[in-house]
Biopython code that builds the backbone (N, CA, C, O; Angstrom):
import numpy as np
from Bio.PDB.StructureBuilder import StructureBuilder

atoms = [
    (1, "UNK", "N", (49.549, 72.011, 58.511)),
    (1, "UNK", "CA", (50.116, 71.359, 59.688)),
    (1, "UNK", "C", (51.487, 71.943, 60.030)),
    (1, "UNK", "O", (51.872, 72.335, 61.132)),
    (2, "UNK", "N", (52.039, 71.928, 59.059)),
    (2, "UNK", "CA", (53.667, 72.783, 59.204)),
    (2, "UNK", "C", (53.339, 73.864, 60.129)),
    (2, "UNK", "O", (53.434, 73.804, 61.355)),
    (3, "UNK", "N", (53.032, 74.641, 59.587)),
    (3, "UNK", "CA", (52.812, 76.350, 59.762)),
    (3, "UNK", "C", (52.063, 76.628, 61.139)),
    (3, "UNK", "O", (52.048, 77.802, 61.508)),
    (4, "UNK", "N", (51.452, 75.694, 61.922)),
    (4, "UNK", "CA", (51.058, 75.307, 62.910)),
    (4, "UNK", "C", (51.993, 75.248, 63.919)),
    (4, "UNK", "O", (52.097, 76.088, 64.813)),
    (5, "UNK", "N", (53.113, 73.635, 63.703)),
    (5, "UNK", "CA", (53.582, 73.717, 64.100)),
    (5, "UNK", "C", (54.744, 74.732, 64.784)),
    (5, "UNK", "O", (55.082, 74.848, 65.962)),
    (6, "UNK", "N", (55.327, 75.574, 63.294)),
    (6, "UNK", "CA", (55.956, 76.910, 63.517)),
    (6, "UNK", "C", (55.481, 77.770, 64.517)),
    (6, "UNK", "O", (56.207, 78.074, 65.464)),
    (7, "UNK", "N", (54.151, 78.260, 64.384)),
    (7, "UNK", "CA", (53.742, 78.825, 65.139)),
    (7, "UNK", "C", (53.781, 78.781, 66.745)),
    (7, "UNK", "O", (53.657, 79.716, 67.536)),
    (8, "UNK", "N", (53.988, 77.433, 66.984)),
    (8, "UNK", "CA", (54.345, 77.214, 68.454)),
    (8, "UNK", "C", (55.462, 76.994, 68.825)),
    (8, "UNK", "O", (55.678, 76.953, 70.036)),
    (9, "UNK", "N", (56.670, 76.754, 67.749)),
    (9, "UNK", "CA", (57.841, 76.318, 68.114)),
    (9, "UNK", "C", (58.665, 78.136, 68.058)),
    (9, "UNK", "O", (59.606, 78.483, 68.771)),
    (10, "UNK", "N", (57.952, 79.020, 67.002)),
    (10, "UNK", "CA", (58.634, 79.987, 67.179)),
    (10, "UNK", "C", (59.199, 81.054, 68.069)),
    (10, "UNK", "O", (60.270, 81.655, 67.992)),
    (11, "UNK", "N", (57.774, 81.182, 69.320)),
    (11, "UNK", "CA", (58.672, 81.716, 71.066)),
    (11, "UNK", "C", (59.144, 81.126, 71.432)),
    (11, "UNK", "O", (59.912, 81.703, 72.201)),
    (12, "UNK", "N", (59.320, 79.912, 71.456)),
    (12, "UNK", "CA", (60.490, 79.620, 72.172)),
    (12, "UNK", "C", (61.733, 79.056, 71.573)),
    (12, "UNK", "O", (62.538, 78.462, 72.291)),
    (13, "UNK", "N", (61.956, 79.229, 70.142)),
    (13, "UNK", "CA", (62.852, 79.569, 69.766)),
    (13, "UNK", "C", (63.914, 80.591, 69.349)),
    (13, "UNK", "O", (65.028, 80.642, 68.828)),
    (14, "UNK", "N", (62.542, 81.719, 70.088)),
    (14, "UNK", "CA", (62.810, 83.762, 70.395)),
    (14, "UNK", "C", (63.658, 83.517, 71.535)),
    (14, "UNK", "O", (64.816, 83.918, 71.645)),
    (15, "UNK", "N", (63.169, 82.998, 72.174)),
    (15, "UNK", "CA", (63.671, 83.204, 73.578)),
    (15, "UNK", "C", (65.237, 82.334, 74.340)),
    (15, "UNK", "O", (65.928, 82.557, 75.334)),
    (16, "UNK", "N", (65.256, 81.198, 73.131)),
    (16, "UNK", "CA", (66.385, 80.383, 73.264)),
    (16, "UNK", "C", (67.790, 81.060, 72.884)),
    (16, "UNK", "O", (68.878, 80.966, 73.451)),
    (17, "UNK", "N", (67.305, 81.971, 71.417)),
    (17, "UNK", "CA", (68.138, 82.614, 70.641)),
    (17, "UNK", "C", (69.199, 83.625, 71.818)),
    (17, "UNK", "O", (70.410, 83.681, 72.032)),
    (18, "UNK", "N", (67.827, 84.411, 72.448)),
    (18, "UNK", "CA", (67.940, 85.669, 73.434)),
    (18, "UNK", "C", (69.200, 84.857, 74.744)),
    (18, "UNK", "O", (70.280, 85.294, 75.141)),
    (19, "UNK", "N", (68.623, 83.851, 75.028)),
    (19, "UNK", "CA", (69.895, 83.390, 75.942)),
    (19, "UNK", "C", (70.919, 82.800, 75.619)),
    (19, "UNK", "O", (71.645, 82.176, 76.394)),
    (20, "UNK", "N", (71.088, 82.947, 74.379)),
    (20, "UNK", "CA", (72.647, 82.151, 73.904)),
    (20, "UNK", "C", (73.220, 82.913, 73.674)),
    (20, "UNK", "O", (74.445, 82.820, 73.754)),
    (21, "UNK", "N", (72.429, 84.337, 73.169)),
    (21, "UNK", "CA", (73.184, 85.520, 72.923)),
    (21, "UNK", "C", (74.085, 86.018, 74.164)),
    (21, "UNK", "O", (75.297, 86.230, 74.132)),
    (22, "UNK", "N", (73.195, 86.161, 75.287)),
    (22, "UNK", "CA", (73.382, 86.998, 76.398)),
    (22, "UNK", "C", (74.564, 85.494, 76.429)),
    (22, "UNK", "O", (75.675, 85.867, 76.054)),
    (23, "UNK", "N", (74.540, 84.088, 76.754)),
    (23, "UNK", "CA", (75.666, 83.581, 77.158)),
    (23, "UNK", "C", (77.028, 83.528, 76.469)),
    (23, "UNK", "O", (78.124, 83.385, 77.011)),
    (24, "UNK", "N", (76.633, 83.729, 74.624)),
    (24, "UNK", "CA", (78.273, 84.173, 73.693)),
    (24, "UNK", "C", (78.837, 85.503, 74.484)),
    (24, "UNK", "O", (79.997, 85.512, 74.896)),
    (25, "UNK", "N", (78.038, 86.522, 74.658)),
    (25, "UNK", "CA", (78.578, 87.688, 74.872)),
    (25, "UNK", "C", (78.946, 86.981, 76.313)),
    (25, "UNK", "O", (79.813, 86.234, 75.861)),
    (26, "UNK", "N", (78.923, 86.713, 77.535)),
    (26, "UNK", "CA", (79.525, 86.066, 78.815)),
    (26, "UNK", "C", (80.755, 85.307, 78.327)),
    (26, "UNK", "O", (81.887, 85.701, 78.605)),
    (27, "UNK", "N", (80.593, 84.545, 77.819)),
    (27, "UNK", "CA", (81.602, 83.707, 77.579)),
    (27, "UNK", "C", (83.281, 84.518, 76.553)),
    (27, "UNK", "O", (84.432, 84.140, 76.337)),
    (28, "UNK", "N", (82.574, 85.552, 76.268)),
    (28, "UNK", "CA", (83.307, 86.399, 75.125)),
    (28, "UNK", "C", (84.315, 87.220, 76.531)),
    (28, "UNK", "O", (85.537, 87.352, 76.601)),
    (29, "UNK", "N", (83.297, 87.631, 77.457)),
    (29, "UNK", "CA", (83.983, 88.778, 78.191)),
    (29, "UNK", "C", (84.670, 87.951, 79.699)),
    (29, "UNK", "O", (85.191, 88.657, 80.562)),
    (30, "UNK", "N", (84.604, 86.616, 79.852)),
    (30, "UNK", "CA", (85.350, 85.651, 80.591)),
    (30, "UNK", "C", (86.620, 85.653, 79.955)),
    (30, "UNK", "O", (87.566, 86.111, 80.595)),
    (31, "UNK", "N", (86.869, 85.071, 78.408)),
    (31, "UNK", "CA", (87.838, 85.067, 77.851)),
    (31, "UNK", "C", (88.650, 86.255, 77.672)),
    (31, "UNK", "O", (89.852, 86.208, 77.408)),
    (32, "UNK", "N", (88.138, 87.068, 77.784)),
    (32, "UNK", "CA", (89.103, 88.675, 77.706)),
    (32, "UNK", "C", (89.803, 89.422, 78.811)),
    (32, "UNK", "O", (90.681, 90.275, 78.685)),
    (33, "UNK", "N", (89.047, 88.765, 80.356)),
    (33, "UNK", "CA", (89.378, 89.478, 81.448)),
    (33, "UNK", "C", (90.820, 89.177, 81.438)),
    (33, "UNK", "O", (91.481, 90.215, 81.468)),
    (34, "UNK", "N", (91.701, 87.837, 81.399)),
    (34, "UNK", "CA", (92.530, 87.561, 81.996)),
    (34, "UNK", "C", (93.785, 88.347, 81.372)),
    (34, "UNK", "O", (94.832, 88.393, 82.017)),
    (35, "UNK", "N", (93.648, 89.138, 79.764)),
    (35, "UNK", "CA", (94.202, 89.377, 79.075)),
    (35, "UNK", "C", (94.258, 90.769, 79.497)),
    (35, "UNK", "O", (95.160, 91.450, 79.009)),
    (36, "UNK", "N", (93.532, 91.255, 80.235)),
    (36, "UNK", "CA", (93.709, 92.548, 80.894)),
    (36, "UNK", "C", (94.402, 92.922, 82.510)),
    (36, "UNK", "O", (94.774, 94.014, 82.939)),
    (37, "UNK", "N", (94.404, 91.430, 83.251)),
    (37, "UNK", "CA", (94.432, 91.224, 84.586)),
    (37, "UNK", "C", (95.643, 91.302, 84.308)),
    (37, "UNK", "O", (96.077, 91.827, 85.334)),
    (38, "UNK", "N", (96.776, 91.105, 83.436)),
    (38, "UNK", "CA", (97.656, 90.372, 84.201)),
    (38, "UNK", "C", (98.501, 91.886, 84.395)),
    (38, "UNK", "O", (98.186, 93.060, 84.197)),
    (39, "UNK", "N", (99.801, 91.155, 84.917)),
    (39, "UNK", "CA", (100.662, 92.302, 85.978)),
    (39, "UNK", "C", (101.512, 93.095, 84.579)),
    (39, "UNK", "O", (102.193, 92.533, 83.721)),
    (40, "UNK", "N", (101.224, 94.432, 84.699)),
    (40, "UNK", "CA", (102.124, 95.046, 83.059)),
    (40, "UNK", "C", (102.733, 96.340, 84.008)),
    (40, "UNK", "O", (103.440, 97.190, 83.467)),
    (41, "UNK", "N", (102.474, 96.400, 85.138)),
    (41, "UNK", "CA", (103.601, 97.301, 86.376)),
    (41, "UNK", "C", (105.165, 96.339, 86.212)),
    (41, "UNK", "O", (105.281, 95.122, 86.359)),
    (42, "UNK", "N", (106.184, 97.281, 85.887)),
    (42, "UNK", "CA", (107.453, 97.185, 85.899)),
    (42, "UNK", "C", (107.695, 97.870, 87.040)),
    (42, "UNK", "O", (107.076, 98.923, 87.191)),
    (43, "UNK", "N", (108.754, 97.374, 88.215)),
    (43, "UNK", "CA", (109.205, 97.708, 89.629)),
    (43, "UNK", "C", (110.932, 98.686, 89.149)),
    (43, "UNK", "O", (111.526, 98.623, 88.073)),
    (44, "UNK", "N", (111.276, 99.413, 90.268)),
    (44, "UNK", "CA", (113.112, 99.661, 89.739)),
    (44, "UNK", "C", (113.486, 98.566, 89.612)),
    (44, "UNK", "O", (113.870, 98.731, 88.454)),
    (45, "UNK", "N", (113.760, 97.351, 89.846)),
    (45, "UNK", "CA", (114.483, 96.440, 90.203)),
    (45, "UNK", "C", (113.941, 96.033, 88.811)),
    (45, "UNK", "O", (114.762, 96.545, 88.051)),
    (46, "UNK", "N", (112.992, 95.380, 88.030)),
    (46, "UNK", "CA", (112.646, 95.252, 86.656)),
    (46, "UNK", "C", (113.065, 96.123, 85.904)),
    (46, "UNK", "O", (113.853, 95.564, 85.141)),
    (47, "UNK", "N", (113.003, 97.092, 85.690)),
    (47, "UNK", "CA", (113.325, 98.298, 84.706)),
    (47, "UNK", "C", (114.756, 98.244, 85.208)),
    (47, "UNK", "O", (115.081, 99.146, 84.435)),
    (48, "UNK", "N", (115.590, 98.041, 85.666)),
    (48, "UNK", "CA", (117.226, 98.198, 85.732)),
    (48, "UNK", "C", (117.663, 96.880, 85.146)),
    (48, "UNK", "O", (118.497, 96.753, 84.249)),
    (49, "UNK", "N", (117.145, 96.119, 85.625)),
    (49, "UNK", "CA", (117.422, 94.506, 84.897)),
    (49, "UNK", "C", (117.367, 94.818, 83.403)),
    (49, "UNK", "O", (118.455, 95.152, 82.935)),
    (50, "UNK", "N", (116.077, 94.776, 82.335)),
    (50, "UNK", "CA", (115.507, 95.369, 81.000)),
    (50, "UNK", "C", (116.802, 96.299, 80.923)),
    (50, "UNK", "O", (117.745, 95.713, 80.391)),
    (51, "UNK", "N", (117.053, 97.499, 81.292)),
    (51, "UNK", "CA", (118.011, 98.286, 80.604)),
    (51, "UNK", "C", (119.519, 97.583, 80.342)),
    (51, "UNK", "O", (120.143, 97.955, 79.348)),
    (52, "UNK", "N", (120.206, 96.391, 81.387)),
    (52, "UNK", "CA", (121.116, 96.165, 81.548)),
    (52, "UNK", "C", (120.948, 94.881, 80.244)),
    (52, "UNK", "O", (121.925, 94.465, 79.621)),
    (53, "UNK", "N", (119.919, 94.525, 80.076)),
    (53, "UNK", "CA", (119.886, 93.754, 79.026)),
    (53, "UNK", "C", (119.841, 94.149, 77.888)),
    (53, "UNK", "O", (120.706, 93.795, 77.087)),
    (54, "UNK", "N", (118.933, 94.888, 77.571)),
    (54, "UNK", "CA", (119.141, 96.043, 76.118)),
    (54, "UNK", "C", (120.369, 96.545, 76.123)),
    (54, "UNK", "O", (120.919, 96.455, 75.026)),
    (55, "UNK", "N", (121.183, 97.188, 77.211)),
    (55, "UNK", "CA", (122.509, 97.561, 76.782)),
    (55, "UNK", "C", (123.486, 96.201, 76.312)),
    (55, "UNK", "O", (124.483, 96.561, 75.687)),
    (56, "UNK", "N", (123.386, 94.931, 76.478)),
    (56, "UNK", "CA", (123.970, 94.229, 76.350)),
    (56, "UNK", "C", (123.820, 93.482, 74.526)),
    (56, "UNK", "O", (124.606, 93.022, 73.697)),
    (57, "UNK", "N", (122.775, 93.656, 74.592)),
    (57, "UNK", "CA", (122.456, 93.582, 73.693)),
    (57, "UNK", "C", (122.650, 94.411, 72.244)),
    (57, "UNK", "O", (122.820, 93.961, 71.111)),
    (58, "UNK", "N", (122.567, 95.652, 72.670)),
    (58, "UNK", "CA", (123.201, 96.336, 71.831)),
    (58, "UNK", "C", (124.660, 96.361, 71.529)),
    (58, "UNK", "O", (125.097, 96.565, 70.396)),
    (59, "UNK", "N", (125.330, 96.166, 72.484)),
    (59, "UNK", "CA", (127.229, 95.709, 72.429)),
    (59, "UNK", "C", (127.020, 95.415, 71.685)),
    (59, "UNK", "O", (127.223, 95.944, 70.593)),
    (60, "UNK", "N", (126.392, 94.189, 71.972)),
    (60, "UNK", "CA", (126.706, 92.672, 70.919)),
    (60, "UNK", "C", (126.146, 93.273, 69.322)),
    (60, "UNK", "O", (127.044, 93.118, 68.494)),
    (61, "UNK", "N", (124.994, 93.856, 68.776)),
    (61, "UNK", "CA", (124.981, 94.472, 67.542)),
    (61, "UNK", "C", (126.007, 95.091, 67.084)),
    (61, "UNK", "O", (126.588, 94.668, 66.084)),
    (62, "UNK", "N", (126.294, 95.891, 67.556)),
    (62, "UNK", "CA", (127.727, 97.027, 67.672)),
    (62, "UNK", "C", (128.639, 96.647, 66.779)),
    (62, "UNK", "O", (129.081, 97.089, 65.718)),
    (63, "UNK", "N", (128.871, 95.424, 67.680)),
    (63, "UNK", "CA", (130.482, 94.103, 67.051)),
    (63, "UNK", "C", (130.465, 93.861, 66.002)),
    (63, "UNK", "O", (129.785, 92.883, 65.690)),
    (64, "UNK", "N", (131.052, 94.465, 65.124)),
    (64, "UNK", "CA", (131.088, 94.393, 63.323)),
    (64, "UNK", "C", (132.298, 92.358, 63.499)),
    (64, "UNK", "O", (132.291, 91.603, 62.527)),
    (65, "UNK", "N", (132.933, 92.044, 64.546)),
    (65, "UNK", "CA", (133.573, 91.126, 64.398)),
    (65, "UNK", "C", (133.137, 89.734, 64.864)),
    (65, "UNK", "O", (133.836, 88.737, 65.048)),
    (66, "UNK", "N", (131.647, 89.923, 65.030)),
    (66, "UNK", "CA", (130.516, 88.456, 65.627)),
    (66, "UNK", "C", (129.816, 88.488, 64.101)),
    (66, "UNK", "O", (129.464, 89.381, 63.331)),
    (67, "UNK", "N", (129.809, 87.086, 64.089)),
    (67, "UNK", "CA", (128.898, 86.574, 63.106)),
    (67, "UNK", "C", (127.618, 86.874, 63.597)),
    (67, "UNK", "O", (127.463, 87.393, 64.703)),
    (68, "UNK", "N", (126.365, 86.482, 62.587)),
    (68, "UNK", "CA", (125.015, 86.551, 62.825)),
    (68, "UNK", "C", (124.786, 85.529, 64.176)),
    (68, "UNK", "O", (124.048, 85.699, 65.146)),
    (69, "UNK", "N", (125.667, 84.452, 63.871)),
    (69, "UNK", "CA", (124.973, 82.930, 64.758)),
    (69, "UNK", "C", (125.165, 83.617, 65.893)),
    (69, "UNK", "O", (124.330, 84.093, 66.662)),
    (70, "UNK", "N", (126.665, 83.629, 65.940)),
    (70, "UNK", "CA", (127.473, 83.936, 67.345)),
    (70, "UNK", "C", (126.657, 85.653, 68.000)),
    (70, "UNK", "O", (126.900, 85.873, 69.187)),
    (71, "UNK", "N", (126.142, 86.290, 67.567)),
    (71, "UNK", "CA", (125.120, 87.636, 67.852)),
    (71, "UNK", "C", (124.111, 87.025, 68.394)),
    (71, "UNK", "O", (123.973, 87.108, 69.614)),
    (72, "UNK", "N", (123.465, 86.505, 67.848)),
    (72, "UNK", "CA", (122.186, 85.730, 68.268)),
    (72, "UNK", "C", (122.265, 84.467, 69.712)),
    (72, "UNK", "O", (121.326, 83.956, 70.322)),
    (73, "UNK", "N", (123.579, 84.296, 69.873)),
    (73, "UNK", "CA", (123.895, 83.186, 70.616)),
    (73, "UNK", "C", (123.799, 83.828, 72.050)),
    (73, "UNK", "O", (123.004, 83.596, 72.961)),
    (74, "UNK", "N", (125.029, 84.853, 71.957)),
    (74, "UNK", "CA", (125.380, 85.535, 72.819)),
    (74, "UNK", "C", (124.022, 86.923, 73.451)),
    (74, "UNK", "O", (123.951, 87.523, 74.523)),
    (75, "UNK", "N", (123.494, 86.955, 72.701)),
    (75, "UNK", "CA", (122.398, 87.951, 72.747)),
    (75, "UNK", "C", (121.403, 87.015, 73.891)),
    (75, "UNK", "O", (120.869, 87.508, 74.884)),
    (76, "UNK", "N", (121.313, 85.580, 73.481)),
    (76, "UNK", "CA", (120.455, 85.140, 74.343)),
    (76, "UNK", "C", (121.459, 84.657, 75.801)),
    (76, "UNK", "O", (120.884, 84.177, 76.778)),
    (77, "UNK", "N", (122.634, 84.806, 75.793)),
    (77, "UNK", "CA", (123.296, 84.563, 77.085)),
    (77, "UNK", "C", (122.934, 85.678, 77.964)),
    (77, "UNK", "O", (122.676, 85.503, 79.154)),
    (78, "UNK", "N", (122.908, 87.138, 77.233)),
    (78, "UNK", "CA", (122.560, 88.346, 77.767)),
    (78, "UNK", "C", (121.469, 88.248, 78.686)),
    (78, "UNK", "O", (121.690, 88.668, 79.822)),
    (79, "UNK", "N", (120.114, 87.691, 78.385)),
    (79, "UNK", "CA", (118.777, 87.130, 79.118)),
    (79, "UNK", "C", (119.503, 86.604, 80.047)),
    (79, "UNK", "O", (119.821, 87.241, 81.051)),
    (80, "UNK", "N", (119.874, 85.324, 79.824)),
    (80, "UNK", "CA", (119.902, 83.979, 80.851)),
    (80, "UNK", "C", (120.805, 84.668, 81.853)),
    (80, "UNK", "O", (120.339, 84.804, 82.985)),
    (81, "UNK", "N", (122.321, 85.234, 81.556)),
    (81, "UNK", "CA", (123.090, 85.785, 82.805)),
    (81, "UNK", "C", (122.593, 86.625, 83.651)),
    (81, "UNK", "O", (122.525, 86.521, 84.876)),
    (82, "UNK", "N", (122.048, 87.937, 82.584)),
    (82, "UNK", "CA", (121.504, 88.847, 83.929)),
    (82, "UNK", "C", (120.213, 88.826, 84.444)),
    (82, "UNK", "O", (119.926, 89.521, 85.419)),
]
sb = StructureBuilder()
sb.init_structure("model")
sb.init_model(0)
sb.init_chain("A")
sb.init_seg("    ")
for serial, (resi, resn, name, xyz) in enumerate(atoms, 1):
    if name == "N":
        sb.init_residue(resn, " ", resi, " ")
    sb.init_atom(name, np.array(xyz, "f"), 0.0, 1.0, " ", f" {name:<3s}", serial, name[0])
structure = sb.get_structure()
């Protein structure tokens, strides 16, 4: 009786398999698009900003007379001002 039953439950448990597959792989390549979409073009006006911040940033390493805190403090004023 088992083995019966198997026998009829097994296509269409071929075929269930086959579309969950095809929908992991969908659902796999939904989740990945957006991680490729987004905007990774830097403009002049971006790339002059970034340099003026890295240079600022580096000052502030430079300064053998700033503590760690006060480096780290001021490093993030560097962001927020310019």
């Amino acid at each position: 009786m088992n083995s019966t039953c198997w026998l009829y439950a097994k296509p269409s448990l071929i075929q269930i398999m086959r579309k969950l597959a095809i929908l992991m792989m969908f659902l796999f390549t939904v989740s990945i698009i957006p991680a490729f979409a987004q905007n990774t073009h830097l403009d002049e006006e971006d790339e002059t900003i970034r340099a003026k911040i890295i240079e600022c940033e580096d000052k502030i390493s430079n300064d053998v007379s700033l503590t760690v805190a006060s480096k780290t403090v001021q490093k993030r004023n560097c962001s927020s001002e310019i």
